[in-house]
MMTF fields as JSON, N, C-alpha, C and O atoms, coordinates in Angstrom:
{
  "mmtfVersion": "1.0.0",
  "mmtfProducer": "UNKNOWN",
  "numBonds": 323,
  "numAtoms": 324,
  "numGroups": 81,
  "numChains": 1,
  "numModels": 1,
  "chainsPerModel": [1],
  "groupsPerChain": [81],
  "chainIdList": ["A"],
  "bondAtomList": [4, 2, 8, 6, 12, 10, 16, 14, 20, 18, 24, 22, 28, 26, 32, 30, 36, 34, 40, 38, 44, 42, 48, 46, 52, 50, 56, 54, 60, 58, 64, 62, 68, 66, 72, 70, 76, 74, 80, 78, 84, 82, 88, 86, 92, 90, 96, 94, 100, 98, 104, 102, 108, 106, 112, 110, 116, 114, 120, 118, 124, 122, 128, 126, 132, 130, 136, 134, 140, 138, 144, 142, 148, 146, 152, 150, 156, 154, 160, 158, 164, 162, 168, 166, 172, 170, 176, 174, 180, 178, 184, 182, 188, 186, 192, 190, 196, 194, 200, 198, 204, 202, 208, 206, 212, 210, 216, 214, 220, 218, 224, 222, 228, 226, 232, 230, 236, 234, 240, 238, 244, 242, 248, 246, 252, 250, 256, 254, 260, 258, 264, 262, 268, 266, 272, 270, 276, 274, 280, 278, 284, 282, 288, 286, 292, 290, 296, 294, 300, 298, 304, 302, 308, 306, 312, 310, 316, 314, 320, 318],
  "bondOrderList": [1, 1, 1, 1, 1, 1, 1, 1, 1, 1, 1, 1, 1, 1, 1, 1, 1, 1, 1, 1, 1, 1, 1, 1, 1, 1, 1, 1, 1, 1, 1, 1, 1, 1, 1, 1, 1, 1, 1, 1, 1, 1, 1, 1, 1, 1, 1, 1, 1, 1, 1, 1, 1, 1, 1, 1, 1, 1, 1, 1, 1, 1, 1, 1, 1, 1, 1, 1, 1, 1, 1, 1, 1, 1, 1, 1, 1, 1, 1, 1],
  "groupList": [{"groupName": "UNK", "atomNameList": ["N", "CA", "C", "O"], "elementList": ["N", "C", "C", "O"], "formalChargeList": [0, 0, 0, 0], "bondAtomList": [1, 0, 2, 1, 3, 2], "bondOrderList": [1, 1, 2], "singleLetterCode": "X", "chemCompType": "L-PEPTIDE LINKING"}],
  "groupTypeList": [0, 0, 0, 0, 0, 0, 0, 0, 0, 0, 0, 0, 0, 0, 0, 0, 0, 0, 0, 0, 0, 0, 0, 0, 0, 0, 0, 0, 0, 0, 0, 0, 0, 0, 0, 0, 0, 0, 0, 0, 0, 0, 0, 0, 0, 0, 0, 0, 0, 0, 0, 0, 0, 0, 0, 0, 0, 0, 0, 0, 0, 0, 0, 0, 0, 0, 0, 0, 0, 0, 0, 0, 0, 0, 0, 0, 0, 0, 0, 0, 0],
  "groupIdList": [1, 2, 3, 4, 5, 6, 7, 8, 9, 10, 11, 12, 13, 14, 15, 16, 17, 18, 19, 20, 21, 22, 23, 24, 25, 26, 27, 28, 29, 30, 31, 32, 33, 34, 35, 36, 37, 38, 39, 40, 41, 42, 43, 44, 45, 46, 47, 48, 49, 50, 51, 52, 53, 54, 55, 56, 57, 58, 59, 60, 61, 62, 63, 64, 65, 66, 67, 68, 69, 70, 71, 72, 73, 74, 75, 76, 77, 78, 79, 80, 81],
  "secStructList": [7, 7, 2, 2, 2, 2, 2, 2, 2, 2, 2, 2, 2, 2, 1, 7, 1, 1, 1, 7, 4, 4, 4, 1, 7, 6, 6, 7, 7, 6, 6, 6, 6, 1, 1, 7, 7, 2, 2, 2, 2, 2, 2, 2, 2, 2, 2, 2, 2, 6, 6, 1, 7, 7, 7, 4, 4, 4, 1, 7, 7, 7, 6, 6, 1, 1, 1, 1, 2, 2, 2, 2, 2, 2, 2, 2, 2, 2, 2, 2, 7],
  "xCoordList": [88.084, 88.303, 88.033, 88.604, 86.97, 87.051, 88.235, 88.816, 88.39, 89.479, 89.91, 90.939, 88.39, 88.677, 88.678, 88.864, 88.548, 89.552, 90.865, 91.764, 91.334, 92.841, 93.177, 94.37, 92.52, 93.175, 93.713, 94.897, 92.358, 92.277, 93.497, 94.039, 93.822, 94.79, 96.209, 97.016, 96.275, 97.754, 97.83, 98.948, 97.127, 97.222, 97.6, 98.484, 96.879, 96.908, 98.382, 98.954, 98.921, 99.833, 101.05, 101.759, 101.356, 102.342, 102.446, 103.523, 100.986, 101.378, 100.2, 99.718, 100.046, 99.21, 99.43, 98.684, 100.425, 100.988, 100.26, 100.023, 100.17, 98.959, 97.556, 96.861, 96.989, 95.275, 95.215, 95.836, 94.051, 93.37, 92.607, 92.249, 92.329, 91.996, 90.386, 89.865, 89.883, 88.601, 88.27, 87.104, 89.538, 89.414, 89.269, 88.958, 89.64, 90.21, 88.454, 87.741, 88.291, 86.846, 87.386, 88.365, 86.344, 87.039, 86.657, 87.109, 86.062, 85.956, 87.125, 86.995, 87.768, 88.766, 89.616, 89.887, 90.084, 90.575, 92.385, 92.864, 92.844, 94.37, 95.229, 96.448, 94.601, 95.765, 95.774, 96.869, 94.53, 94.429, 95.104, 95.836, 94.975, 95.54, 96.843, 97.118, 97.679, 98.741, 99.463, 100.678, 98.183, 98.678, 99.933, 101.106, 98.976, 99.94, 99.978, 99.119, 101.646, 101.923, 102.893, 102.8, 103.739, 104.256, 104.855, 104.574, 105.926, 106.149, 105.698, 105.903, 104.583, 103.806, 103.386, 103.298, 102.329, 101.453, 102.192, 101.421, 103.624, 104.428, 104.497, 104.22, 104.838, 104.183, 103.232, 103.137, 102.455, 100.535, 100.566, 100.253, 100.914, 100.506, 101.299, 100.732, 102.756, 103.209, 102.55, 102.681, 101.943, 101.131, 100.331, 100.854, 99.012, 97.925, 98.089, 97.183, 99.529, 99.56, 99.863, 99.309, 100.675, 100.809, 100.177, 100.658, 98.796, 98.596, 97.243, 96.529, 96.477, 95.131, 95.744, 95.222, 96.672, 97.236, 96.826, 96.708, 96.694, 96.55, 97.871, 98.621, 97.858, 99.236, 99.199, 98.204, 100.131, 100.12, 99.469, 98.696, 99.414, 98.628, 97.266, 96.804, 96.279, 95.481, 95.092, 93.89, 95.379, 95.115, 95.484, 96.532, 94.055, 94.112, 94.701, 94.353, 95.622, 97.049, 96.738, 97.501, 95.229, 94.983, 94.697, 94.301, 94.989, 95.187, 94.286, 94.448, 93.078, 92.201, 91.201, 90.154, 92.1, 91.935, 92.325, 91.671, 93.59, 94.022, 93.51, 94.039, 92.716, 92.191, 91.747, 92.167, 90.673, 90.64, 90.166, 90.1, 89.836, 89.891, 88.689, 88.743, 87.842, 86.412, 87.313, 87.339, 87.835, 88.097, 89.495, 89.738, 90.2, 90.916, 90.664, 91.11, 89.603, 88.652, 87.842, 87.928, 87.213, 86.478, 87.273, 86.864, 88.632, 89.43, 90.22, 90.596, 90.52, 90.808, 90.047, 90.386, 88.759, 87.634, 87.439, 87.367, 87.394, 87.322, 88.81, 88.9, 89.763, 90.898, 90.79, 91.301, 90.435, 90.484, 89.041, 89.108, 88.102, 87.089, 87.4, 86.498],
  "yCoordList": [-250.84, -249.477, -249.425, -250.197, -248.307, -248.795, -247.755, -246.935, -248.214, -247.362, -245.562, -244.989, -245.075, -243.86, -243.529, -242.312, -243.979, -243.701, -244.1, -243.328, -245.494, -245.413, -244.696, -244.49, -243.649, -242.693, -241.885, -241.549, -241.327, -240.529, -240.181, -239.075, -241.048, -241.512, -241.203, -240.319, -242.187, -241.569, -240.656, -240.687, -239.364, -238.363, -237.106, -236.254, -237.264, -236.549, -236.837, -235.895, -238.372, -238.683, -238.111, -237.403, -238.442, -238.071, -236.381, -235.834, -235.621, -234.441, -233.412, -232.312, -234.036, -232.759, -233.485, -234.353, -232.993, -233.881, -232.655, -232.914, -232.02, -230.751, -231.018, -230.362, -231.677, -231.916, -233.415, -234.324, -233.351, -234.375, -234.958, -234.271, -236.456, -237.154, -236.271, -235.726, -236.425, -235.727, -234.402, -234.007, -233.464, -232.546, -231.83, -230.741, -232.981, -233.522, -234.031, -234.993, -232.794, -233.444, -234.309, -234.045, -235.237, -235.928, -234.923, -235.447, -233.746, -233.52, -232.087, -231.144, -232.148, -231.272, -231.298, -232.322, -230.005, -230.338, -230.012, -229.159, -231.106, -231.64, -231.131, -230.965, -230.956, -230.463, -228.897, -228.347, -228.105, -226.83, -226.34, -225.362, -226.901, -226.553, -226.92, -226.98, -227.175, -227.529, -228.601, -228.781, -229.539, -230.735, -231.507, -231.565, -232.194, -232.642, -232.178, -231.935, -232.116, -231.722, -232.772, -233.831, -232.904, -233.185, -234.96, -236.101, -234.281, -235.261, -236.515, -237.716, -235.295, -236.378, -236.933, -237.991, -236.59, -237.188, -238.88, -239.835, -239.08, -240.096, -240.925, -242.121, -240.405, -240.969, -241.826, -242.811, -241.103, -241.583, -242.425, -243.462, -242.59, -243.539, -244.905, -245.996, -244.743, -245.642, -246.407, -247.627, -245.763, -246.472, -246.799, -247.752, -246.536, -246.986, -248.159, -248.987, -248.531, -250.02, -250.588, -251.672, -250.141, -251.438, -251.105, -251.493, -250.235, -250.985, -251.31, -251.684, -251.262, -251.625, -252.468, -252.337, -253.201, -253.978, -253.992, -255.009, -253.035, -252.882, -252.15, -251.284, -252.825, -252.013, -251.0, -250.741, -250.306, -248.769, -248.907, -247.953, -249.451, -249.56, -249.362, -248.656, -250.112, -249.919, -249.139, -249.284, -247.704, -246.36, -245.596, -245.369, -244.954, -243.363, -242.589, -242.153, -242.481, -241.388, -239.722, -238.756, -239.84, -238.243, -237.393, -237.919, -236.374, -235.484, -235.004, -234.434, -235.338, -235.048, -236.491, -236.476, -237.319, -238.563, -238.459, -239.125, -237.494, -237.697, -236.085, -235.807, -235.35, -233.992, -234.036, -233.164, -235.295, -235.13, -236.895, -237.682, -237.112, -238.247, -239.126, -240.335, -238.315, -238.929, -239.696, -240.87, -238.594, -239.424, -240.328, -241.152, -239.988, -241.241, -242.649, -243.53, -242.724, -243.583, -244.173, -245.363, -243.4, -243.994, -244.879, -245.925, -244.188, -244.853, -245.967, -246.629, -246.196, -247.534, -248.417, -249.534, -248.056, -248.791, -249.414, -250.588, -248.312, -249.01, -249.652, -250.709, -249.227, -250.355, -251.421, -252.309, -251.824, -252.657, -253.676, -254.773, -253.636, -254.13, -254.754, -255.306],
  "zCoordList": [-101.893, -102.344, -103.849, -104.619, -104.343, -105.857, -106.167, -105.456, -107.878, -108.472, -108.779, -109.136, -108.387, -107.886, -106.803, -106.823, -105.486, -104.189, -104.658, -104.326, -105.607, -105.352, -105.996, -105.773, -107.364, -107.93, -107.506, -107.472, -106.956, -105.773, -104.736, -104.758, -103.973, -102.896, -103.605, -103.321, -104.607, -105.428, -105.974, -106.488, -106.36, -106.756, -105.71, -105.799, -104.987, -103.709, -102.748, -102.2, -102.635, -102.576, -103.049, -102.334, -104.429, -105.07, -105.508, -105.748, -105.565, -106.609, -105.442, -105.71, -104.455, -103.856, -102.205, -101.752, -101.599, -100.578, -99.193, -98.014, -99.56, -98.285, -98.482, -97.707, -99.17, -99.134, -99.028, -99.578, -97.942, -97.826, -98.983, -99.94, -98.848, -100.328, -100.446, -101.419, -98.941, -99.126, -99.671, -99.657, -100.304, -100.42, -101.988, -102.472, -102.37, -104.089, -104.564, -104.277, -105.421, -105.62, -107.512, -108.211, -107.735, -108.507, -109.609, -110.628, -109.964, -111.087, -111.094, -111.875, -110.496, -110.446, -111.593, -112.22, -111.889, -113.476, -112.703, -111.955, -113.34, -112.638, -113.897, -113.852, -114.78, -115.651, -115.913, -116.032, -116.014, -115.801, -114.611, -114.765, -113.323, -112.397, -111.918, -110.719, -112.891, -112.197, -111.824, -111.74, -111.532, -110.819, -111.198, -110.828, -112.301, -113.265, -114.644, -115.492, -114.58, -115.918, -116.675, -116.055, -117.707, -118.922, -118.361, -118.728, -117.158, -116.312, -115.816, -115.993, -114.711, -113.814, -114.078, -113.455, -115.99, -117.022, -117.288, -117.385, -117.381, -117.46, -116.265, -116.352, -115.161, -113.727, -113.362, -112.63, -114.166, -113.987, -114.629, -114.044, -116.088, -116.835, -116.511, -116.57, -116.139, -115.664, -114.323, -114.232, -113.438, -112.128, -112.951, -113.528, -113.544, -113.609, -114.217, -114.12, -115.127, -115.893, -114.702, -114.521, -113.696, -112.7, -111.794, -110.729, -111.66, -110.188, -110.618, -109.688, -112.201, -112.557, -113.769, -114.877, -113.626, -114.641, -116.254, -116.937, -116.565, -118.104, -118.803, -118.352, -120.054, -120.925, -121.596, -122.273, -121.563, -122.139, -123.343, -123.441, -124.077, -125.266, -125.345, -126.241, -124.187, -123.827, -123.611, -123.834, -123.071, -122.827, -123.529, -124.134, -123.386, -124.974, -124.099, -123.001, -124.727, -123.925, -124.192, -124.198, -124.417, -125.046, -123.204, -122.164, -123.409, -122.256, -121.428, -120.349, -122.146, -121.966, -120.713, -120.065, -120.914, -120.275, -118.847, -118.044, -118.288, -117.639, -116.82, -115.744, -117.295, -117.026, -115.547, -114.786, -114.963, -113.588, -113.607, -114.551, -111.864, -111.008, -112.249, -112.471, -112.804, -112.679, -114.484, -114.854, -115.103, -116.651, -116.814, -117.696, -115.876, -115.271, -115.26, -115.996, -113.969, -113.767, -115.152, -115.456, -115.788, -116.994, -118.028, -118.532, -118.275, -118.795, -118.754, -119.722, -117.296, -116.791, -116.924, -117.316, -116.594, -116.803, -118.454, -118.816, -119.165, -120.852, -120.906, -121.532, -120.43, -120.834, -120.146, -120.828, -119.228, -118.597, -119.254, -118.699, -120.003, -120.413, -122.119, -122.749]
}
């Protein structure tokens, strides 16, 4: 599974529990809409250190990071490199 299906999967999981993962396109903007907000933003960042093992430090905690599936993904990716 790459790391945007598991984004994917836990997002839809935790903060959109009526849509299918297939339904969640990754460029969906998650913070305009609702998804996640102030909270969940704390949520997220806490999974992504443990389940793509990188430390909060590592991630630009800017908001804009966490906007949808696809800059998520990019970001794990540069922290993780």
């Amino acid at each position: 599974m790459s790391n945007a299906q598991t984004i994917t999967r836990y997002i839809v999981t935790e903060f959109l529990p009526d849509v299918h993962e297939s339904e969640l396109e990754s460029d969906y903007d998650l913070l305009k809409n609702g998804v996640i907000d102030s909270l969940a933003l704390l949520r997220v960042v806490d999974w992504i250190a443990a389940e793509f093992e990188v430390s909060v430090e590592d991630l630009d905690l800017s908001p804009d990071n966490f906007r949808t599936v696809e800059n998520i993904d990019a970001m794990v990716a540069s922290a993780k490199s």
